[in-house]
C-alpha positions, 0 to 999 in steps of 0.5 A: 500500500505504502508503494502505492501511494509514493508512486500516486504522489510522485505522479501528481508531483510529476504533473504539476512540475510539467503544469508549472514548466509550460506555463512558464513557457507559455506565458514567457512566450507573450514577452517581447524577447528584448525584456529579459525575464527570470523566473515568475512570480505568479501565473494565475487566471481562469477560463471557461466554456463561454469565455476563452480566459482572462489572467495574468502572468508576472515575472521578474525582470533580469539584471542586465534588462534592468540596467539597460532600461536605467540606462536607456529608458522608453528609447529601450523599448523601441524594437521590443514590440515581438513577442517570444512566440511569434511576429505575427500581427496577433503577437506585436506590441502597439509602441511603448509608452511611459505611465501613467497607464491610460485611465481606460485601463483601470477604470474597474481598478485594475486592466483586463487580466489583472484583476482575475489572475487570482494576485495577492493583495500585496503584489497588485499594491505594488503593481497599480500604483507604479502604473498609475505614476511616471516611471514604468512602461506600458504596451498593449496587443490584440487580447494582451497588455504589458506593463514593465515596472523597474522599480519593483523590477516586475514584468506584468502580462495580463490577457483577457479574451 
């Protein structure tokens, strides 16, 4: 019985490694490939019958992305408008703009995605506030928004649709 419960739990361990990884991959892939990124801090949304899905991923943003961006600042983002996955018209960024983020977005509090990709309270209060202020970055696609926050070194893709 013990043997069979360690091979159960290393198969639902096993599943949710292999859930984690294409997640990250997947999300990963909606960022233009010039912002560097390290590892996720939270993925998280929901999906339905009706509706294809609304969420968000956030990441941390690397070291050397970061520098160039304090060096660079919006003139950085002026070729990131590719995202990882594709050229194709549905994965290219509108041009990059500074924040203030613009009051369409957060005319429900938080933009499309965000605000049901399940964020703690303590991230979203990071997250809103540096939009909503000059100092971030921001793009949107069709279904997606990007916005790059350096000083809490975040990345935050939100997708809904």
């Amino acid at each position: 019985m013990k043997k069979i419960l360690k091979i159960i739990a290393s198969i639902i361990i096993t599943v949710y490694v292999v859930c984690s990884v294409f997640k990250y991959y997947w999300y990963s892939g909606s960022i233009p490939a010039k912002i560097g990124i390290t590892y996720a801090i939270h993925i998280g949304g929901v999906s339905g019958i009706i509706r294809e899905g609304c969420g968000a991923a956030i990441f941390r943003l690397s070291d050397a992305t970061m520098d160039a961006i304090s060096r660079k600042s919006l003139d950085f983002f002026n070729d990131a408008i590719y995202s990882r996955k594709s050229k194709d018209r549905y994965y290219t960024y509108s041009s990059w703009k500074e924040t203030p983020v613009p009051n369409s977005w957060t005319s429900e509090g938080t933009w499309p995605g965000l605000g049901c990709s399940g964020a703690s309270r303590s991230l979203l209060s990071q997250i809103l506030p540096a939009a909503s202020k000059k100092g971030s970055y921001y793009s949107s696609k069709d279904e997606g928004w990007i916005v790059v926050i350096p000083s809490f070194k975040l990345v935050v893709f939100s997708y809904f649709g």
